[in-house]
C-alpha positions in Angstrom: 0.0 0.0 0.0 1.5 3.4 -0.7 2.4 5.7 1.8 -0.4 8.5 0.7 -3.8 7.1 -0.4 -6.1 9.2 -1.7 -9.9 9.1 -2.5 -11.7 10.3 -4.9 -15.0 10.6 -6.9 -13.1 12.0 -10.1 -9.4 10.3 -10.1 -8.3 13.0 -12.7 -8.9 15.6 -10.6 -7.4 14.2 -7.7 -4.3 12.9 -10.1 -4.1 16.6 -10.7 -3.9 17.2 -6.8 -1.6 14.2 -6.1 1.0 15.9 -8.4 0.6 19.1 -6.8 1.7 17.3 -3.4 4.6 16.0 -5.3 2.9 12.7 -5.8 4.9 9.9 -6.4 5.4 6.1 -6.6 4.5 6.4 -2.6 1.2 8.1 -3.3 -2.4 6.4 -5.2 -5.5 7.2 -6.0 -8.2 5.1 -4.9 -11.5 5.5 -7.0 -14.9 5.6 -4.9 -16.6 3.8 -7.4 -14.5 2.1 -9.0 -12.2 0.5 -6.7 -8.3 0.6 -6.3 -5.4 -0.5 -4.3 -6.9 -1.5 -0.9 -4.5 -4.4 1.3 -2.4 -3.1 3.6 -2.5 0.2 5.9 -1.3 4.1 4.4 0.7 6.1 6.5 -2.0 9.0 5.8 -5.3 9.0 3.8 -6.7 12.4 2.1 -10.3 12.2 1.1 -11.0 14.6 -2.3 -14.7 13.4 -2.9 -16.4 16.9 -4.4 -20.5 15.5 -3.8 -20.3 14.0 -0.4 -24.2 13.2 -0.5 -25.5 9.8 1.4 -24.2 7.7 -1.2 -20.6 8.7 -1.7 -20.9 8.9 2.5 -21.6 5.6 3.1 -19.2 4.4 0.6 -16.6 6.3 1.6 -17.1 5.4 5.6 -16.8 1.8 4.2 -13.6 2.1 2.6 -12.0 4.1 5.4 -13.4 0.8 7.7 -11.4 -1.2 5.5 -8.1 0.2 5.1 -8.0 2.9 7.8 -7.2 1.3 11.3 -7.5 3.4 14.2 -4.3 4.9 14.1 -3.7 6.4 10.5 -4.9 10.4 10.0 -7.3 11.0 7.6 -7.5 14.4 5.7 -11.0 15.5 4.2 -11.4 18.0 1.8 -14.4 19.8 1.3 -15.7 21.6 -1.9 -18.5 23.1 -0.4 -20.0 24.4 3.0 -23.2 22.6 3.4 -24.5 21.7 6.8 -25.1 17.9 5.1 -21.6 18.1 3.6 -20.2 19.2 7.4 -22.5 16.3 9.0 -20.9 13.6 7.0 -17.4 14.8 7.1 -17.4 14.9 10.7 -19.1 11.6 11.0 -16.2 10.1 9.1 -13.9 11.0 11.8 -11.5 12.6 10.0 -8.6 14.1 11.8 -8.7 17.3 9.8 -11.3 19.3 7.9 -9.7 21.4 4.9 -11.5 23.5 2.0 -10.4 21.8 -1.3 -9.9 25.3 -2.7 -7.2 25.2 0.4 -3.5 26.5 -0.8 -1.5 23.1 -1.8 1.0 24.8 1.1 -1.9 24.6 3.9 -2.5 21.0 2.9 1.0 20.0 3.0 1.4 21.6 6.5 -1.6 19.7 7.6 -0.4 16.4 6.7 3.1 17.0 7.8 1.6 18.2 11.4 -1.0 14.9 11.5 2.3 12.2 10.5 3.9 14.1 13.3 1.4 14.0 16.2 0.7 10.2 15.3 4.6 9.4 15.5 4.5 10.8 18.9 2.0 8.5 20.2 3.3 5.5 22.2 2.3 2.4 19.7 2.1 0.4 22.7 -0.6 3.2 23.8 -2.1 2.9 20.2 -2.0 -1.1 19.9 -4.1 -0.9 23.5 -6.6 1.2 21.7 -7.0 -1.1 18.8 -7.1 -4.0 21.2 -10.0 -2.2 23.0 -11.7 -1.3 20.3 -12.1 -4.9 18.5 -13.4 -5.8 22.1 -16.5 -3.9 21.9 -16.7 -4.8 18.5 -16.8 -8.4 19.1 -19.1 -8.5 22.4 -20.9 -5.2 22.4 -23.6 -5.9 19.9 -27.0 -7.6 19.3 -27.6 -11.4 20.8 -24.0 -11.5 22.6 -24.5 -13.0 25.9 -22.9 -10.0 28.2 -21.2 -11.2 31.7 -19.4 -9.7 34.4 -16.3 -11.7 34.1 -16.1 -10.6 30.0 -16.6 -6.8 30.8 -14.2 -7.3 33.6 -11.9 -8.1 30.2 -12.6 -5.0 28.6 -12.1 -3.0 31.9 -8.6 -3.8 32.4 -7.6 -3.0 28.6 -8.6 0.3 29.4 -7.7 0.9 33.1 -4.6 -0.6 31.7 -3.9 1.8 29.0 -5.0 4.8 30.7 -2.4 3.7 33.5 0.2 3.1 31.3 0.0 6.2 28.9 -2.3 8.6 30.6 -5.6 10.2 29.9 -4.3 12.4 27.6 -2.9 9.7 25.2 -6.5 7.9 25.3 -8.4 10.3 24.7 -6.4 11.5 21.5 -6.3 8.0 20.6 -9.5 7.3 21.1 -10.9 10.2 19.2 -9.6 9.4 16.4 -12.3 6.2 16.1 -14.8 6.3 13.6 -17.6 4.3 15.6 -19.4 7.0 17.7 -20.6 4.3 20.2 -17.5 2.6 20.8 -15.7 5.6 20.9 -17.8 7.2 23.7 -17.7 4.3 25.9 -13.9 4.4 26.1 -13.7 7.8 26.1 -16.0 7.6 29.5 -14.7 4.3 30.7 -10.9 6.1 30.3 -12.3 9.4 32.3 -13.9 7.2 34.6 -10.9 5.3 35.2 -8.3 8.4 35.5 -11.0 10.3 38.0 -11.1 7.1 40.1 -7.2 7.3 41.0 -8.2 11.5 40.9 -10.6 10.6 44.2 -7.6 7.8 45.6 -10.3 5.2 45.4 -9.0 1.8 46.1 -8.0 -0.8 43.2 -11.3 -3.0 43.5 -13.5 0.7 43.6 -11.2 2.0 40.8 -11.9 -1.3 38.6 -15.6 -1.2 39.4 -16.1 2.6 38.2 -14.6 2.2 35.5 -16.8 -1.4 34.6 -19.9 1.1 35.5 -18.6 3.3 33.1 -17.7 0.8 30.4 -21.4 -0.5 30.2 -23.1 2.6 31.0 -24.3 2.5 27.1 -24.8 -0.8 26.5 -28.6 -0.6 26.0 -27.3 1.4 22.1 -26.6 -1.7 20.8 -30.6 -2.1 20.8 -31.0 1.4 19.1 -31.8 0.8 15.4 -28.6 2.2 13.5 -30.6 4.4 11.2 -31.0 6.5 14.5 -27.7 5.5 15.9 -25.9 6.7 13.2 -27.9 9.6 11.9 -25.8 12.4 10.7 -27.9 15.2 11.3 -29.4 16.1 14.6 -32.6 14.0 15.9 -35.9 14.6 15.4 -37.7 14.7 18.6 -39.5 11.2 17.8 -36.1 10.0 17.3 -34.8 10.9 20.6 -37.5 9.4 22.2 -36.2 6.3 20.6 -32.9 7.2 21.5 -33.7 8.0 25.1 -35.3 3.7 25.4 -31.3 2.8 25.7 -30.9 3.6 29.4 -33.9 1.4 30.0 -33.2 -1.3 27.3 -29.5 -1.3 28.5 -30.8 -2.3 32.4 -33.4 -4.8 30.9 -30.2 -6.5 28.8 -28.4 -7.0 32.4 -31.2 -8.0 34.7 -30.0 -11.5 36.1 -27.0 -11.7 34.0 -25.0 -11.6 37.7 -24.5 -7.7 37.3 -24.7 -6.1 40.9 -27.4 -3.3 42.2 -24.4 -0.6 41.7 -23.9 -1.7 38.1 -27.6 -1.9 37.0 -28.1 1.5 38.0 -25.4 3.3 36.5 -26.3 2.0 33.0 -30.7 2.9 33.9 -29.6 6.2 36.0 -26.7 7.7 33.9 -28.9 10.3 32.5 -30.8 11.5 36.0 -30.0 15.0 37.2 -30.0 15.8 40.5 -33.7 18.5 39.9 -35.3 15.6 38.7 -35.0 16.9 35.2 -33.3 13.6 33.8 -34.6 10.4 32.5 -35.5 7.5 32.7 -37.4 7.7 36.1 -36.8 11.5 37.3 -34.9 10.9 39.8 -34.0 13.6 42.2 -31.0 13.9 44.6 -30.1 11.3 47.2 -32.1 8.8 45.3 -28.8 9.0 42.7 -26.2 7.0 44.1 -22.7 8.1 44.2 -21.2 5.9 41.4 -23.9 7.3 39.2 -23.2 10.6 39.9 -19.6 9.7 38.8 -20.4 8.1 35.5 -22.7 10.6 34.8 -19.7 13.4 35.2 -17.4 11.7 32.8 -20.4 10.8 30.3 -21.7 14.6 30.1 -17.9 15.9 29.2 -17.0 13.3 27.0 -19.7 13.8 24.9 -18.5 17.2 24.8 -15.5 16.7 23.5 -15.9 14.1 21.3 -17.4 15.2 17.6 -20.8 15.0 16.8 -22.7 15.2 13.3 -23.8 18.5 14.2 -21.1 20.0 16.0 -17.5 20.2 16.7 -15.7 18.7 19.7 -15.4 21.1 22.4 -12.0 22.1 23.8 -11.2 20.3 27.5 -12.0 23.8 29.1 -15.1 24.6 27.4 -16.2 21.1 28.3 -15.6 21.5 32.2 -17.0 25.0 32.0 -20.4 23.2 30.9 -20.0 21.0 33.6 -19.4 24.0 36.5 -22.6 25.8 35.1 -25.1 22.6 35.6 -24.1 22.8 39.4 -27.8 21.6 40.5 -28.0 19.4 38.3 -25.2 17.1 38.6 -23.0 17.2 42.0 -20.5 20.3 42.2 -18.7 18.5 44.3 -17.7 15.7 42.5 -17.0 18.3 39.6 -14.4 20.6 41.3 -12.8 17.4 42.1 -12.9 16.3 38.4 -11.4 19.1 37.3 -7.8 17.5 38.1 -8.6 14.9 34.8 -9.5 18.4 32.8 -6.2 19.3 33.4 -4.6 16.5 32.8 -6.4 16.6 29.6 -6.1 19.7 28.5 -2.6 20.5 30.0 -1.1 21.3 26.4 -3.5 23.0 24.6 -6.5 21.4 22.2 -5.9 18.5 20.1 -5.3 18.0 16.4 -8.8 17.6 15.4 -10.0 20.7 17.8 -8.0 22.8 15.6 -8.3 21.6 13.1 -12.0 21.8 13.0 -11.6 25.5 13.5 -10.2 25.7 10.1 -13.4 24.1 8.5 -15.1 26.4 10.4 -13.3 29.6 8.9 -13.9 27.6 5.8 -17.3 27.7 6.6 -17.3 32.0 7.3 -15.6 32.8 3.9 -17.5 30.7 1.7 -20.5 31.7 2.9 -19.6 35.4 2.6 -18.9 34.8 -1.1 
């Protein structure tokens, strides 16, 4: 596989582009519809595919499945600013958003700043990921039989990783996944593990958070994908059906040997402190502690992870969120979260963060035109 793959809707367009990078036997062009050289893993993958409607979106997220890993950075170009066109890129997972009408400079800089972020990730960090990732793959899905002792597995990968590498590493590994699902539970079950040595909890209490944490979601895998996977916000209907995991997710666990603690993280992750949560509106001491904790790390990393509809939020912006719901989730347990903010956000935002503000400056000056 050559070094630089690239992937396009019109190959002599892109051929164009590839020489304008200073293409080479290292560099291909992989036609959307018409196939090209796909065994074996690029060093970097730019995507120059001019209608990105439903069709060329699900084809293209099926070829990045195939050939993209977890690990490679993936470069999207974008010939136009619609909100659809925004939707799908970011639902791709790309690791950059530029304008195709970008200077061949800009994009050059871009991939040479993605190649060296990724070669300063620990692979050991990265193969932990992967590992991870292929878990919830494998077991997290419709008709597997879900036990303690198999999540128990999938805890100690991450509780693992996270100990070995830091939060830091996980999360920018982690965001970097193209399945939404997947992605947030690690992201949480990584938080949740980092804020458990945070509070000095003990190894057994450290292990079970970050189990809670792990399977707080589990009822998605009952969602149907069309919902799961939309790329533009929900319709409220839609979030009603959405909403059904929390419940689904408890139902899936009932009498598989989960304890009390467990089953109610994965009903009550979503209950706020005024009662304004769901599924059962619960209000403040009825919310067990290792609730509220799960429920900390799944409101900020949803915020920083992408969404169809919006950009990740910076580590900062996140926490800020978290500060100004004091009444709704515990403040407590917040100011003492802020020590896995920092630890997060100690160097600035991420690759993606930034560049996400460049499609969004993309965004501004096209539509002034």
């Amino acid at each position: 596989m050559p070094k630089l793959l690239l992937i396009s809707d019109d190959p002599r367009r892109t051929g164009r582009l590839m020489q304008d990078l200073g293409g080479s036997r290292s560099s291909s062009i992989y036609d959307l519809y018409g196939g090209g050289p796909t065994s074996g893993q690029p060093d970097l993958i730019v995507s120059d595919v001019k209608v990105l409607n439903t069709e060329a979106f699900q084809q293209l997220r099926h070829v990045l499945e195939q050939i993209r890993g977890t690990s490679v950075p993936y470069v999207c170009l974008l010939h136009d600013n619609g909100v659809r066109t925004l939707n799908h890129a970011k639902l791709l997972g790309a690791s950059a958003l530029l304008s195709a009408s970008s200077a061949v400079g800009e994009i050059i800089d871009t991939i040479s700043e993605l190649q060296f972020q990724m070669a300063a990730l620990p692979a050991s960090a990265v193969r932990q990921a992967d590992t991870a990732l292929r878990f919830l793959s494998d077991v997290f899905r419709p008709g597997h039989p879900i036990t303690p002792d198999l999540v128990d597995v999938g805890t100690n990968i991450v509780a693992e990783a996270v100990r070995d590498n830091g939060i830091r590493t996980w999360i920018q590994i982690v965001q970097r996944f193209d399945d939404a699902t997947h992605q947030h539970s690690l992201l949480v079950a990584g938080l949740a593990s980092s804020f458990a040595t945070t509070l000095g909890l003990s190894t057994a209490d450290r292990h079970h958070l970050a189990k809670a944490a792990l399977l707080h979601d589990i009822g998605k895998v009952q969602v149907p994908a069309h919902i799961l996977n939309k790329p533009d916000k929900l319709t409220a209907d839609e979030t009603s059906v959405m909403r059904t995991h929390a419940e689904k997710g408890h139902a899936m666990l009932l009498w598989q040997g989960f304890d009390e603690s467990l089953l109610a993280v994965v009903r009550s992750h979503h209950e706020m402190l005024d009662g304004s949560g769901y599924p059962d509106k619960l209000m403040g001491s009825y919310i067990p502690d290792l609730v509220r904790l799960v429920t900390i790390c799944d409101v900020y990393g949803a915020l920083i992870e992408r969404r169809p509809y919006r950009s990740p939020m910076s580590s900062q912006e996140a926490y800020a969120i978290l500060v100004k719901m004091k009444g709704r989730i515990d403040p407590d347990l917040v100011e003492a979260f802020h020590h896995v903010e920092n630890a997060f956000g100690q160097r600035g935002s991420n690759a993606l963060l930034e560049t996400a503000s460049k499609a969004k400056s993309f965004v501004r000056q096209s539509g002034s035109q």
